[in-house]
C-alpha positions as CSV (number, residue, x, y, z in Angstrom):
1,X,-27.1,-12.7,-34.5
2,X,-28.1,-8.8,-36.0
3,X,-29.5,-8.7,-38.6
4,X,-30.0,-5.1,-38.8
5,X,-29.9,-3.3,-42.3
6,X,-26.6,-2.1,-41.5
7,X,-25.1,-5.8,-41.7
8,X,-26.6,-6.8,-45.0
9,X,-24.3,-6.5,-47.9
10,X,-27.5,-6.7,-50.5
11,X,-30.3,-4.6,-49.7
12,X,-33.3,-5.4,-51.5
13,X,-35.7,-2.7,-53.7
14,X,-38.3,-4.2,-54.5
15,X,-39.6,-6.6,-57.3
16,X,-41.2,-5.4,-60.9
17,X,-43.0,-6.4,-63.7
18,X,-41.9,-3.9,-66.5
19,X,-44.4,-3.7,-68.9
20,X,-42.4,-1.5,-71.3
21,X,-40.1,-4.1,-74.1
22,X,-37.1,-1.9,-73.1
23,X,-36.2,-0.8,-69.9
24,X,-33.0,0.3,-67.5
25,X,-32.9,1.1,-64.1
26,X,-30.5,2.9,-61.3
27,X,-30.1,-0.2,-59.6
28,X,-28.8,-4.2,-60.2
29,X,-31.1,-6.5,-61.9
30,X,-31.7,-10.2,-61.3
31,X,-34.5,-11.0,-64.5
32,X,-36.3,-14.4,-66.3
33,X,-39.8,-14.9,-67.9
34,X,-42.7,-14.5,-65.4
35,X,-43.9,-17.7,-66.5
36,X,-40.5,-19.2,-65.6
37,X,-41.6,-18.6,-61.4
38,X,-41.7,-22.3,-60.5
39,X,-37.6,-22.5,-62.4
40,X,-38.3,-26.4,-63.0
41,X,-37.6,-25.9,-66.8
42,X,-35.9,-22.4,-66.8
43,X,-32.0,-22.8,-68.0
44,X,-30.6,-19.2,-67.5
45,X,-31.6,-16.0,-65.7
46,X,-29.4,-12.5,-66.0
47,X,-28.1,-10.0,-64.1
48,X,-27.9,-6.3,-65.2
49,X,-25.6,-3.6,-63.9
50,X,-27.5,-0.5,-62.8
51,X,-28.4,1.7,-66.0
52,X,-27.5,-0.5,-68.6
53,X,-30.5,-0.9,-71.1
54,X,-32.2,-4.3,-71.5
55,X,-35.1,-5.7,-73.7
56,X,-37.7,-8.4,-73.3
57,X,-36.9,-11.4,-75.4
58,X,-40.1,-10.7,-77.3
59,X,-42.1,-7.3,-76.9
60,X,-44.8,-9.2,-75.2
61,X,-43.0,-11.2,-72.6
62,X,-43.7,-11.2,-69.3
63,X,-40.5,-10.4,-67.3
64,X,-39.8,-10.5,-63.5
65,X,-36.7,-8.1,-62.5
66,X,-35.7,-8.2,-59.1
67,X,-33.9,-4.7,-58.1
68,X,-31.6,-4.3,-55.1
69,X,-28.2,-2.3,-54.4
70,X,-24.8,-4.2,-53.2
71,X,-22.0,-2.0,-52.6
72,X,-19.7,-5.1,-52.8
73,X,-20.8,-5.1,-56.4
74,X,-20.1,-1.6,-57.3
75,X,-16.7,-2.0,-56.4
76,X,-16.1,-4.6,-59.1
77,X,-14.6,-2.6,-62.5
78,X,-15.4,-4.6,-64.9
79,X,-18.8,-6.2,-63.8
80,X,-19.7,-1.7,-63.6
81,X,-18.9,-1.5,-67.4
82,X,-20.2,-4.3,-68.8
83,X,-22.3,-4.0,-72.0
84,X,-24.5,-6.6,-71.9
85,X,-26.5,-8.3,-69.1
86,X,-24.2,-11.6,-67.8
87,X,-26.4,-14.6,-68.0
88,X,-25.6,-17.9,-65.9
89,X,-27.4,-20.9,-66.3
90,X,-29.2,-22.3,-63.3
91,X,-28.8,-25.1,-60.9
92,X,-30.6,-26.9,-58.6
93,X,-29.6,-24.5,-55.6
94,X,-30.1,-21.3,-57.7
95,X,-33.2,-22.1,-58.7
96,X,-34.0,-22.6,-55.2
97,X,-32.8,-19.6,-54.2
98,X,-35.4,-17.7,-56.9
99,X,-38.0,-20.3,-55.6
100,X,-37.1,-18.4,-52.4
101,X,-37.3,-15.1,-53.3
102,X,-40.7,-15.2,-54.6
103,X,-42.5,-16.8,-51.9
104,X,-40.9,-14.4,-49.7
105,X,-41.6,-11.5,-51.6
106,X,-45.9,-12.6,-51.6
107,X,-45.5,-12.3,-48.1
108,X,-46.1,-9.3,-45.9
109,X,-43.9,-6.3,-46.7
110,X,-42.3,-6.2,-43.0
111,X,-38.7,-5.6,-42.6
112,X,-37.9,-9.6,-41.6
113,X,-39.4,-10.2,-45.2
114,X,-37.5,-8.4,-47.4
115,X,-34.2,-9.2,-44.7
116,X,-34.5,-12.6,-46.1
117,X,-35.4,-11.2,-49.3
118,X,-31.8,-9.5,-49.2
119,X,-30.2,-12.8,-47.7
120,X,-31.6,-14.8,-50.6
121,X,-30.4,-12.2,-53.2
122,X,-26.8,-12.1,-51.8
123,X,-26.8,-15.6,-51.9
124,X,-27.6,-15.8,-55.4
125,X,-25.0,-13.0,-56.3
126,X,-22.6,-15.7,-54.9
127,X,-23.7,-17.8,-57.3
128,X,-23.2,-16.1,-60.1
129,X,-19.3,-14.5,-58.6
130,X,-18.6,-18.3,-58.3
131,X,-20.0,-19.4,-62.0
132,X,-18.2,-16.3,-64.0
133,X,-14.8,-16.4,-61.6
134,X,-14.5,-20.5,-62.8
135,X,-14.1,-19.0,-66.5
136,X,-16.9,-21.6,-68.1
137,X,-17.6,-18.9,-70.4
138,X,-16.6,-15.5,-71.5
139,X,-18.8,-12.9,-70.7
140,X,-16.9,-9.9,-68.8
141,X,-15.3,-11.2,-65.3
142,X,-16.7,-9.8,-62.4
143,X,-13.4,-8.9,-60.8
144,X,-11.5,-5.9,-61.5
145,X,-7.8,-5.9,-61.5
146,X,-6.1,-2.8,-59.6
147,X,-3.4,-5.6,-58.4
148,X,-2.2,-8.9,-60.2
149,X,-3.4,-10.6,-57.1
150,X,-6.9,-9.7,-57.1
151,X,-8.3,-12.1,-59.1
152,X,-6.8,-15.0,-57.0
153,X,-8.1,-14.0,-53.8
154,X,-11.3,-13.3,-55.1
155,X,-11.8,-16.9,-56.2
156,X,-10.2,-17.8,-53.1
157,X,-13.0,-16.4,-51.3
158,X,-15.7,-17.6,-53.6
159,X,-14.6,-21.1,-52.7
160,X,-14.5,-20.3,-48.9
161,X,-18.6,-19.6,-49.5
162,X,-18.9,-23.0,-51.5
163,X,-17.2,-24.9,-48.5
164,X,-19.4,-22.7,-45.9
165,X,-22.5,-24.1,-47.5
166,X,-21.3,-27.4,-47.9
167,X,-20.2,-28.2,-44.3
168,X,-22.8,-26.1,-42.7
169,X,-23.8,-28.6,-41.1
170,X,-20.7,-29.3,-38.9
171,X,-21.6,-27.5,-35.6
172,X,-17.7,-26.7,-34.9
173,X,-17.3,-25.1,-38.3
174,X,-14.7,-22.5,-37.5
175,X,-12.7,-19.7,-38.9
176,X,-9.4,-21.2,-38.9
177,X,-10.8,-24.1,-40.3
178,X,-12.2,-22.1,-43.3
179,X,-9.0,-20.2,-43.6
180,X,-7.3,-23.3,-43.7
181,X,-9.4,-24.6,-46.4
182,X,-8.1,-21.9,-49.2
183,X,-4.5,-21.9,-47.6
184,X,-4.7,-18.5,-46.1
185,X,-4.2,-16.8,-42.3
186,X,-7.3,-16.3,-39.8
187,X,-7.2,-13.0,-39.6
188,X,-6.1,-12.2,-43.4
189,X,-8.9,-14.6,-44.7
190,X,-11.5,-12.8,-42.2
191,X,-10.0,-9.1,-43.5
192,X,-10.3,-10.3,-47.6
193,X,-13.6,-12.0,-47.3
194,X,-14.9,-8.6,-45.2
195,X,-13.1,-6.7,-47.7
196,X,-14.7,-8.2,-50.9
197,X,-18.3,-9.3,-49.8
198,X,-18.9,-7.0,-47.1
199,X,-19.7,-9.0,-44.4
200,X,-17.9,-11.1,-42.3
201,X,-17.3,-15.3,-42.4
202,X,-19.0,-15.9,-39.1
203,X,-22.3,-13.7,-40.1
204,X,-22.5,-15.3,-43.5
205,X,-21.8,-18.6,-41.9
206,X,-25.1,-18.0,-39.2
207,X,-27.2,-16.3,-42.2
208,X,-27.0,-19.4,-44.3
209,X,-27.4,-21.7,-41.3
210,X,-31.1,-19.1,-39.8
211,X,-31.9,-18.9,-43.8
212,X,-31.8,-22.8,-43.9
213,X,-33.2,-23.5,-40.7
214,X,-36.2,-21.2,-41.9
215,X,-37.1,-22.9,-45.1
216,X,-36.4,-26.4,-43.3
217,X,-39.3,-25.1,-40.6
218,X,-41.5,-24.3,-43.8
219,X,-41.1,-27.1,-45.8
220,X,-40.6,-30.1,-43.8
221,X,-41.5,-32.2,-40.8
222,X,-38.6,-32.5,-39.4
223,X,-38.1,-31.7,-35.5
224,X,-36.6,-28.1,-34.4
225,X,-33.8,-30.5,-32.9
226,X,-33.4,-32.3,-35.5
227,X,-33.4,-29.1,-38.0
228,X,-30.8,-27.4,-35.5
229,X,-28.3,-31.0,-36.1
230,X,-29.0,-30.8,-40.1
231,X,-27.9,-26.8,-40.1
232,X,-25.1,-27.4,-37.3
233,X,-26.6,-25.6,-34.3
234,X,-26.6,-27.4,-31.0
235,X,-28.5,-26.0,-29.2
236,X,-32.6,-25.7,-30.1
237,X,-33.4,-22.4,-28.0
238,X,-30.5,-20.5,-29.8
239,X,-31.9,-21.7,-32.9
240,X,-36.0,-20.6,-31.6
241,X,-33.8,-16.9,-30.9
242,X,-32.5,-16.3,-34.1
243,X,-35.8,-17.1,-35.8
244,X,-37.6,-14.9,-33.4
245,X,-35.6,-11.9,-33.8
246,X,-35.8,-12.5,-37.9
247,X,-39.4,-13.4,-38.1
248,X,-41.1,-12.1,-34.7
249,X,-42.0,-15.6,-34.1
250,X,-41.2,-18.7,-32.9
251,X,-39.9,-21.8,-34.8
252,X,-43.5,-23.5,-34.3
253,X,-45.6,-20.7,-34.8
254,X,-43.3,-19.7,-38.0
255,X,-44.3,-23.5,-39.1
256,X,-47.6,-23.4,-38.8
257,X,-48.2,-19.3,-40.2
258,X,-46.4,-20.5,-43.3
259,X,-47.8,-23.5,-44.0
260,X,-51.1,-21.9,-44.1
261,X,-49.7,-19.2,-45.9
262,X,-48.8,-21.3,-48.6
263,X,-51.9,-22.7,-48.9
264,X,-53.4,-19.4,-50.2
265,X,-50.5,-19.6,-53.4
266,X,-50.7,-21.3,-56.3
267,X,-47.6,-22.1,-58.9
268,X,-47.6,-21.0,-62.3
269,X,-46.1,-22.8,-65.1
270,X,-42.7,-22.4,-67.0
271,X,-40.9,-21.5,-70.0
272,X,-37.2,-20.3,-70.5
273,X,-35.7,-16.6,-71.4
274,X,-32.8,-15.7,-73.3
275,X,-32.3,-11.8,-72.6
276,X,-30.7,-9.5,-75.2
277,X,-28.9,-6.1,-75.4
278,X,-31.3,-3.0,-76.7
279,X,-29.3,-1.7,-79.6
């Protein structure tokens, strides 16, 4: 599996700390409180369309913002003219996802890094496509509407990624059977789901499976066989390949280099955020 720049429909900036109350930048926004970093009592984090002024919740919060670019984004109307930043609250799987994000991003700054950096962002833009296309609340939809059927497929395919995740694990996980799943053809599901999220079912399908195999390796005991049965790979040295072409080392020596990395790390403590629109 590539997993050259070219193939990433999020690539990932870099991560701030503004110290200024108000701030806007050229590119998308994923922001909480600094002191929310270990998410265990956080309830809501935002994401900002580029150049669309924000403020901290108080002038001296301390405010991660997460900047990256996503083409697949840009091409959504409404999300582009929002005025206000959309907030979502958070789950158990986003909060892992941001859990995620800044281990990686203490790491070194080495393309692999911020790859899964990017990886873990576009999985998190799923996320929220998934919360504000369910129409639990009412900030602007993400989809834009050139044809009366676009907001249908879009959801379609926001489902498709919710039954990717959740049958992972089934090593014979195919494209007709995901095509299937939201009622559409092969090769039209494969052409919308390129089409809106800019990468195809089978490479998102093998990113979540290497990105899960990964932070399996890191943070448990299990086997490398027994990881490739829980992430629906059969066989262990494909598995051992794709790590080693996203991390430049083996599944062992990835085990042990992070657990000692995360030795060095210590979690701070949380609060909750509520961001606002500068008026």
């Amino acid at each position: 599996m590539s997993m050259s720049n070219e193939s990433l429909p999020v690539n990932f900036i870099e991560i701030n700390f503004p110290n200024s109350s108000e701030w806007s930048s050229s590119h998308f926004q994923i922001v909480w409180e600094s002191g929310m970093e270990n998410m265990q009592d956080s309830t809501s984090i935002a994401m900002v369309r580029p150049d669309l002024p924000i403020a901290k919740p108080t002038p001296h919060a301390s405010v991660i913002s997460i900047l990256f670019e996503a083409d697949f984004l840009t091409k959504q109307k409404n999300l582009m003219n929002a005025k206000m930043p959309l907030e979502m609250p958070l789950n158990g799987y986003s909060k892992t996802i941001l859990s995620q994000i800044l281990e990686y991003g203490k790491q070194s700054s080495s393309n692999s890094w911020k790859k899964r950096i990017a990886c873990a962002i576009f999985s998190l833009t799923i996320e929220f496509l998934d919360f504000f296309s369910s129409g639990q609340q009412s900030p602007p939809s993400l989809f834009s509407k050139p044809k009366g059927t676009e907001p249908k497929e879009a959801k379609a395919i926001i489902y498709a990624t919710r039954y990717i995740r959740n049958h992972m694990a089934n090593p014979d996980l195919s494209l007709d059977e995901l095509a299937q799943a939201i009622g559409y053809n092969p090769n039209y599901f494969c052409q919308e789901f390129s089409r809106i999220l800019s990468v195809s079912p089978i490479r998102y399908l093998n990113k979540l499976r290497l990105d899960r195999a990964m932070r399996l390796l890191e943070h448990s005991d299990h086997s490398v066989r027994t990881i490739c049965n829980m992430v629906g790979i059969r066989n262990p040295s494909r598995l051992a390949s794709m790590v080693k072409l996203a991390s430049g080392m083996n599944p062992l020596v990835l085990r042990r280099t992070k657990k000692l990395q995360n030795l060095m790390y210590n979690q701070p403590t949380n609060t909750s955020i509520s961001f606002k629109k500068v008026h």
